[in-house]
N, C-alpha and C positions, 0 to 999 in steps of 0.2 A: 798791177792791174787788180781792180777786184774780183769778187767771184762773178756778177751780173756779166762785168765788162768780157773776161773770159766766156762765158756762156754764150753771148752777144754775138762775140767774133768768129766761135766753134759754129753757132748756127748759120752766121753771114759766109761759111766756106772757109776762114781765114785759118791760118796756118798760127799756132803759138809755139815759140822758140822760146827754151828756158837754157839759161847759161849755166855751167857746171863747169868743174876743174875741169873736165875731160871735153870739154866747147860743147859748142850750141848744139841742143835736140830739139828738134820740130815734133808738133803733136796733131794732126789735123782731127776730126772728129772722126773721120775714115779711120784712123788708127784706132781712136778710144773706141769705135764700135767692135771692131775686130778683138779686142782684145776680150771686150764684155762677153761677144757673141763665143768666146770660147771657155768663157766660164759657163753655159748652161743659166741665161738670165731667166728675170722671171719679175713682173712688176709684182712688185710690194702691195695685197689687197688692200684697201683704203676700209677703214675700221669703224663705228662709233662706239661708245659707251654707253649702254641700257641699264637703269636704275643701280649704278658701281660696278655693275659686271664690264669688262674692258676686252677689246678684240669683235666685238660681233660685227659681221660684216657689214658696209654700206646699204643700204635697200636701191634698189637704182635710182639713178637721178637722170635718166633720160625714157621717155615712153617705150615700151617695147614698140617692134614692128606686129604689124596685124597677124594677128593667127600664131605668135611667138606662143611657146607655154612657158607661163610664170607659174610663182607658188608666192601665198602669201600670208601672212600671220592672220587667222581668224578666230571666233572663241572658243571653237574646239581643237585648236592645235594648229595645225598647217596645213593651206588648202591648193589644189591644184587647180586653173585656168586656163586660157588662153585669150590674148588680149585682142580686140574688138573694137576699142575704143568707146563702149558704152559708159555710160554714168556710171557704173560698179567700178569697171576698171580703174576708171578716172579719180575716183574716192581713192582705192585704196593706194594709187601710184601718189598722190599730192597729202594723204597720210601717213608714206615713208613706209608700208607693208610690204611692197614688191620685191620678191628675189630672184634672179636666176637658177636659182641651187636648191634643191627641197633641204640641203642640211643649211644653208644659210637661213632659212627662214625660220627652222627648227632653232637654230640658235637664238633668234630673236626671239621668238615666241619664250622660248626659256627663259630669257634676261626679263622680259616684262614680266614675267610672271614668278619668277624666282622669289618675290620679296611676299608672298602673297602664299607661295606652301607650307603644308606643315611638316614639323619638323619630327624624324622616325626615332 
């Protein structure tokens, strides 16, 4: 099987049997879950890369809900909001400035502006 097909079948319910000297183990996703869930998971933040600095977090890519507080890279550093759905918000969500996190947005603001400091 490949990896897709495997994936496919985990999500369609099905049960994958791998044979072994010691006979067949079944794996259902109910197991892989349980086993994950007892390692303490955690998704992997989703990252870009700002002028070679590597790691800065994603800016969101869905609109916040009304009245959410955001923080966003502006030109004096990091600013705080709360979304509304006006023309402001709407700029700076579709120019990729929006963060959840004031350190997320901090980090962005660093990365654009990194190449631009002077050097002590």
């Amino acid at each position: 099987m490949t990896r897709e097909e495997i994936k496919s079948a985990l999500i369609a319910g099905e049960t994958i049997v791998i044979s072994t000297v010691d006979g067949d183990n079944e794996y259902s996703i109910n197991w892989i879950a349980d086993v994950v869930i007892n390692r303490d998971p955690k998704i992997k933040p989703r990252t870009i890369t700002v002028n070679g600095v590597e790691g800065i977090p994603l800016p969101l890519q869905v609109e916040p809900k009304i009245h959410d507080t955001y923080w966003f890279v502006c030109a004096s550093g990091v600013c705080k909001d709360s979304w509304n759905e006006w023309p402001t918000d709407k700029n700076r969500f579709n120019n990729g400035a929006i963060h959840l996190t004031q350190e997320a947005a901090q980090a962005h603001y660093d990365a654009l502006w990194a190449p631009s400091r002077l050097v002590k």
